[in-house]
TIVO-2410 file (N, C-alpha, C; in nm, 3 decimals):
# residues 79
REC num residu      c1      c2      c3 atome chaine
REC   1      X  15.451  -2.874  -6.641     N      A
REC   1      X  15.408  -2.756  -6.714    CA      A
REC   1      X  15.269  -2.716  -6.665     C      A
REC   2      X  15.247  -2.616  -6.635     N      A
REC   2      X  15.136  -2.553  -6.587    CA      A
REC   2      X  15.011  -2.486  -6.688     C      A
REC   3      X  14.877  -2.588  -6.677     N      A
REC   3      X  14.785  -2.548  -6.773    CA      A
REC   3      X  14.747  -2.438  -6.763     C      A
REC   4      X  14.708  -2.353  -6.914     N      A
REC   4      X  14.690  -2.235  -6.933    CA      A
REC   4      X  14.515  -2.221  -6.930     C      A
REC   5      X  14.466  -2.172  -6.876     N      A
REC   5      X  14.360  -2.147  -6.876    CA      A
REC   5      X  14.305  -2.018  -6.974     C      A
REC   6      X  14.149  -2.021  -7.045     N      A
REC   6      X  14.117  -1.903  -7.068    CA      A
REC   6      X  13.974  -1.909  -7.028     C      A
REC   7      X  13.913  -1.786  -7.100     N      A
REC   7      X  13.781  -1.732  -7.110    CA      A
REC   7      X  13.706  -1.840  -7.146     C      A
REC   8      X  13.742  -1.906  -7.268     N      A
REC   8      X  13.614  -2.000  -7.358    CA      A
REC   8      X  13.747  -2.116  -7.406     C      A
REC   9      X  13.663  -2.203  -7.392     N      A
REC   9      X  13.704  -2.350  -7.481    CA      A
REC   9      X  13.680  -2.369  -7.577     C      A
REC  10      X  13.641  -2.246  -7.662     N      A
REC  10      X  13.570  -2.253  -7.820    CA      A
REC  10      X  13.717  -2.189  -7.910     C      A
REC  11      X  13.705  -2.283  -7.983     N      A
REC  11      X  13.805  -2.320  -8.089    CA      A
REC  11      X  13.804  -2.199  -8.224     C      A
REC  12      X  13.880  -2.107  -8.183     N      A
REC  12      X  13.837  -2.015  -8.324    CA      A
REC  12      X  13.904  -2.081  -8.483     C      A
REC  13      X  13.843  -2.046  -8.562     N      A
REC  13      X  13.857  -2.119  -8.697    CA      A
REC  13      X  13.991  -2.050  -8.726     C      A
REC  14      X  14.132  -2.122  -8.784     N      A
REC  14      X  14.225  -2.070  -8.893    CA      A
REC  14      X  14.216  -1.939  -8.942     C      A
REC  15      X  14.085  -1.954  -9.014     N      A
REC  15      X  14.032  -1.829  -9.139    CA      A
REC  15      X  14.053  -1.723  -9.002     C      A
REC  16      X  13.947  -1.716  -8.905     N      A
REC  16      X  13.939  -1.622  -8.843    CA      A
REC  16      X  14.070  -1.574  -8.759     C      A
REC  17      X  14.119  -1.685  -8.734     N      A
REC  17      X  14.259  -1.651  -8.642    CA      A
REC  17      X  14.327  -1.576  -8.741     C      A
REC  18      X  14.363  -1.593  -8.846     N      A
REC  18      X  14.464  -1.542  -8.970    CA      A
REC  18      X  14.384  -1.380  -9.028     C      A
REC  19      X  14.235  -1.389  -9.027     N      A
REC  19      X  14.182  -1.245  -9.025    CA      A
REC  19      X  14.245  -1.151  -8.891     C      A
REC  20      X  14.212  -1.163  -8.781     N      A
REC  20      X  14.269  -1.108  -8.718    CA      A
REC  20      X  14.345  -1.087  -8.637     C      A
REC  21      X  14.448  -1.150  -8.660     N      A
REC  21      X  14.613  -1.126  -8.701    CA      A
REC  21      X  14.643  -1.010  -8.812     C      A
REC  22      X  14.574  -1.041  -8.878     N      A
REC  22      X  14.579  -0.891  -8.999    CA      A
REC  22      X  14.558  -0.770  -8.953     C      A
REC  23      X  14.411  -0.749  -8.908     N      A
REC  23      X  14.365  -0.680  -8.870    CA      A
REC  23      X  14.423  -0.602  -8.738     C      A
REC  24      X  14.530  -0.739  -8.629     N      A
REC  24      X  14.542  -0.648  -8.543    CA      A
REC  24      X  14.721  -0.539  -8.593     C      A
REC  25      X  14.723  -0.623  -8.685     N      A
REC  25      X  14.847  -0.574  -8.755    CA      A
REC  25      X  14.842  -0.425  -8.815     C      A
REC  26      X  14.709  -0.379  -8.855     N      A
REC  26      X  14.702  -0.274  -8.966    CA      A
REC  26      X  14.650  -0.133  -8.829     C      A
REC  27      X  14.604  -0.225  -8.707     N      A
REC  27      X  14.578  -0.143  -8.626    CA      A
REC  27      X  14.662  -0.080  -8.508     C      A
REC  28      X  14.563  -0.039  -8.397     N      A
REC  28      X  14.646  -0.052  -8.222    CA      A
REC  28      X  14.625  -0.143  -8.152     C      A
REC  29      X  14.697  -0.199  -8.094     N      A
REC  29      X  14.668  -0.236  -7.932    CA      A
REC  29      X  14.543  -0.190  -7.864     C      A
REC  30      X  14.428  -0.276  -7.818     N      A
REC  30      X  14.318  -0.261  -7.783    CA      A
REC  30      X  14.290  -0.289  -7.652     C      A
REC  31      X  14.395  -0.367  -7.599     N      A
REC  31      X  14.406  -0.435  -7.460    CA      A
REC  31      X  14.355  -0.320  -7.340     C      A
REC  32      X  14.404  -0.225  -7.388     N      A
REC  32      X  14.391  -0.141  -7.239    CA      A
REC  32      X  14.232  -0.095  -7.277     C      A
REC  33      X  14.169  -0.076  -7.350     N      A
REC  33      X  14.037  -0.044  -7.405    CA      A
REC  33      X  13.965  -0.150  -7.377     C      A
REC  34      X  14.005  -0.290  -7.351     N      A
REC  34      X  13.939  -0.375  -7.307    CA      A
REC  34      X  13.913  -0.409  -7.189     C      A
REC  35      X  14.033  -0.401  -7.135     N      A
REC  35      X  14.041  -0.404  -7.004    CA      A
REC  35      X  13.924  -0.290  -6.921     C      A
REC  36      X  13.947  -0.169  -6.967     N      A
REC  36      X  13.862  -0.087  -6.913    CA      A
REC  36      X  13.731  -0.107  -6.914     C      A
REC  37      X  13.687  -0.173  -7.026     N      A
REC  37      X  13.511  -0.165  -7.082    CA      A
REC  37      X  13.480  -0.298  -7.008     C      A
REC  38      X  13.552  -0.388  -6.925     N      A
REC  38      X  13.509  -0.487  -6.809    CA      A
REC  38      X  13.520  -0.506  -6.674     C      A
REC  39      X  13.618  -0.339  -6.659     N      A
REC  39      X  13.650  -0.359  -6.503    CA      A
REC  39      X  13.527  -0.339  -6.462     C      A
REC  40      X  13.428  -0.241  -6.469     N      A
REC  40      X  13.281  -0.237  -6.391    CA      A
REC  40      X  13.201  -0.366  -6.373     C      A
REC  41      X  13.197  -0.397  -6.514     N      A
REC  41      X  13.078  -0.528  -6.514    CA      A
REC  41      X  13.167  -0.656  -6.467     C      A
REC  42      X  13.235  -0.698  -6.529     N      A
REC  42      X  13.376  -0.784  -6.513    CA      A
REC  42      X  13.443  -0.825  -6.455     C      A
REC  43      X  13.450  -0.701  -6.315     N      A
REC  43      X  13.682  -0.687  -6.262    CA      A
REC  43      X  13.777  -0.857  -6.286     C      A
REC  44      X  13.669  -0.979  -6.239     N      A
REC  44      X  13.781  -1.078  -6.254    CA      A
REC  44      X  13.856  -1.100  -6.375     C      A
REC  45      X  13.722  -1.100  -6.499     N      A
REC  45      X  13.764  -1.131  -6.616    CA      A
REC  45      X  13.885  -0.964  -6.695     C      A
REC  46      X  13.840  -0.886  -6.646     N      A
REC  46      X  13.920  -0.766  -6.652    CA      A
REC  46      X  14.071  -0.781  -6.665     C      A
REC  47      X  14.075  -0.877  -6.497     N      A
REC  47      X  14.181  -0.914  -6.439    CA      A
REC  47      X  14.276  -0.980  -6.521     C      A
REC  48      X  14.207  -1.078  -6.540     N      A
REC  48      X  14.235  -1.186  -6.601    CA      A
REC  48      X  14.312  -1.170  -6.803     C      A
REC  49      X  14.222  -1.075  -6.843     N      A
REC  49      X  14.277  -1.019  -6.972    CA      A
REC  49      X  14.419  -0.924  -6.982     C      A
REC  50      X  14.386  -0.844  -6.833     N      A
REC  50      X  14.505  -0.758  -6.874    CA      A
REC  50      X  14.647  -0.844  -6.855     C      A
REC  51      X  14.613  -0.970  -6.741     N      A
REC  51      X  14.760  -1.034  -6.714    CA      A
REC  51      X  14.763  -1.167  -6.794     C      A
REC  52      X  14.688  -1.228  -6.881     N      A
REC  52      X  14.699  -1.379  -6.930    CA      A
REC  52      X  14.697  -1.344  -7.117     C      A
REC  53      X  14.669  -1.208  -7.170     N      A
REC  53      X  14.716  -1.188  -7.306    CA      A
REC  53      X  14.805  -1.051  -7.338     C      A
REC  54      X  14.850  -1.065  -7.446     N      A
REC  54      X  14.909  -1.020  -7.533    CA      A
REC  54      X  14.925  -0.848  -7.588     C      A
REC  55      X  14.756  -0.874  -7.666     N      A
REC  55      X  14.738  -0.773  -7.717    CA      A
REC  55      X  14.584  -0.888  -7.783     C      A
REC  56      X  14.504  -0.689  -7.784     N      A
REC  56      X  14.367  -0.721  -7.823    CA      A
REC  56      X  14.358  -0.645  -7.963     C      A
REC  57      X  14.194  -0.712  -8.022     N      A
REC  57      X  14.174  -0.626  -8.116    CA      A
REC  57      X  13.999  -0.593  -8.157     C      A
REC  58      X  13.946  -0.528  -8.177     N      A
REC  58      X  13.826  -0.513  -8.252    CA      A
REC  58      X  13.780  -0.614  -8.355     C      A
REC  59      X  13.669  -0.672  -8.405     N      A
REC  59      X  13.658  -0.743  -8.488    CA      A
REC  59      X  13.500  -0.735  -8.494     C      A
REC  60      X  13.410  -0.702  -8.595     N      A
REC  60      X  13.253  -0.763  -8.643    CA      A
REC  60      X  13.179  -0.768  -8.504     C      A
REC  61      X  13.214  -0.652  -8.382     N      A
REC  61      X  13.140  -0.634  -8.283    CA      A
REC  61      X  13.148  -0.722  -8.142     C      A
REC  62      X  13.328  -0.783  -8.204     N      A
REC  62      X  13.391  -0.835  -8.056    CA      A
REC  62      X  13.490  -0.812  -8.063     C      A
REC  63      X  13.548  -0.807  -7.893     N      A
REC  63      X  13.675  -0.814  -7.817    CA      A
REC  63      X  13.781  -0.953  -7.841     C      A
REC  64      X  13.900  -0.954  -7.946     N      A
REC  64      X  13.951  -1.122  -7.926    CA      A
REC  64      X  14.078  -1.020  -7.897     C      A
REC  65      X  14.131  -1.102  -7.782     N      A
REC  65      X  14.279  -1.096  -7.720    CA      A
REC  65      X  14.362  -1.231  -7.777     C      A
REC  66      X  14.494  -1.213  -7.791     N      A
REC  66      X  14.555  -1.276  -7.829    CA      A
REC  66      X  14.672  -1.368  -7.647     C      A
REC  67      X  14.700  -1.468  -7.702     N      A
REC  67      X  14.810  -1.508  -7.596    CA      A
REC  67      X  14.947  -1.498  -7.637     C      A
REC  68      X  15.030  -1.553  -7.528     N      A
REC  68      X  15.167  -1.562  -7.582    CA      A
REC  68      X  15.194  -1.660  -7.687     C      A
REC  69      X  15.132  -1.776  -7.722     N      A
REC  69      X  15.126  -1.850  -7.818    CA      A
REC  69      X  15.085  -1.849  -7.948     C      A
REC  70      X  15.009  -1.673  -7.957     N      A
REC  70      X  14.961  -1.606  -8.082    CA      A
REC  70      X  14.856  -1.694  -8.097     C      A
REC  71      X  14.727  -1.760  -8.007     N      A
REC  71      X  14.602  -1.809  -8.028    CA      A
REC  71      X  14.530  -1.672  -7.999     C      A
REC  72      X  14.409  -1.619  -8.117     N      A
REC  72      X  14.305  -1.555  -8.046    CA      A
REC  72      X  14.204  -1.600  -7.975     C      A
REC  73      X  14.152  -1.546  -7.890     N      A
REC  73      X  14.034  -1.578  -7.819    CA      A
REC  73      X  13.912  -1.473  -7.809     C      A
REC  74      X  13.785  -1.488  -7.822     N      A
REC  74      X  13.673  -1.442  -7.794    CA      A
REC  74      X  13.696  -1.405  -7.673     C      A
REC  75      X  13.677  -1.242  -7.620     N      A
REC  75      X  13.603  -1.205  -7.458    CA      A
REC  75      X  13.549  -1.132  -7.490     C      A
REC  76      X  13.474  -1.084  -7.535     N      A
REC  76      X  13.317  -1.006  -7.495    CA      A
REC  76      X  13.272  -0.932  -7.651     C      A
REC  77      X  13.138  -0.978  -7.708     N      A
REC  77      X  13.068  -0.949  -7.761    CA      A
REC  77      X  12.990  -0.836  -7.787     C      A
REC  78      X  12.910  -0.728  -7.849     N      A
REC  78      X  12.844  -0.641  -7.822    CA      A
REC  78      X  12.733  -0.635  -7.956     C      A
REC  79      X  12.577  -0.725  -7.931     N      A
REC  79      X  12.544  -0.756  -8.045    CA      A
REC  79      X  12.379  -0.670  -7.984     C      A
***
């Protein structure tokens, strides 16, 4: 089986995983909005989002993409 790699090795909390899951539920699809706002600064990680998740969402002034395993993950901040 072939390890899945991501962005960060940081463990998002339950609470937060289960917030937004909600959140991306009540919304859109953010992925392509993400993708775009890193191809300049970014392109690998760009790369890397549009083909290794799901679907993204907005959250308290970050980017979390989801995988096929329905884990969110942190990619990019704006504080």
């Amino acid at each position: 089986m072939a390890r899945k790699i991501y962005l960060s090795d940081e463990t998002l909390p339950e609470s937060l995983q289960e917030t937004l899951s909600q959140v991306a539920a009540q919304g859109s699809d953010r992925k392509d909005e993400v993708v775009e706002a890193l191809s300049d600064e970014q392109p690998a990680k760009s790369r890397f989002v549009d083909s290794e998740y799901v679907a993204c969402t907005w959250w308290e002034g970050c980017y979390y993409c989801q995988d096929d395993d329905k884990t969110w993950h942190r990619v990019k901040c704006f504080r």
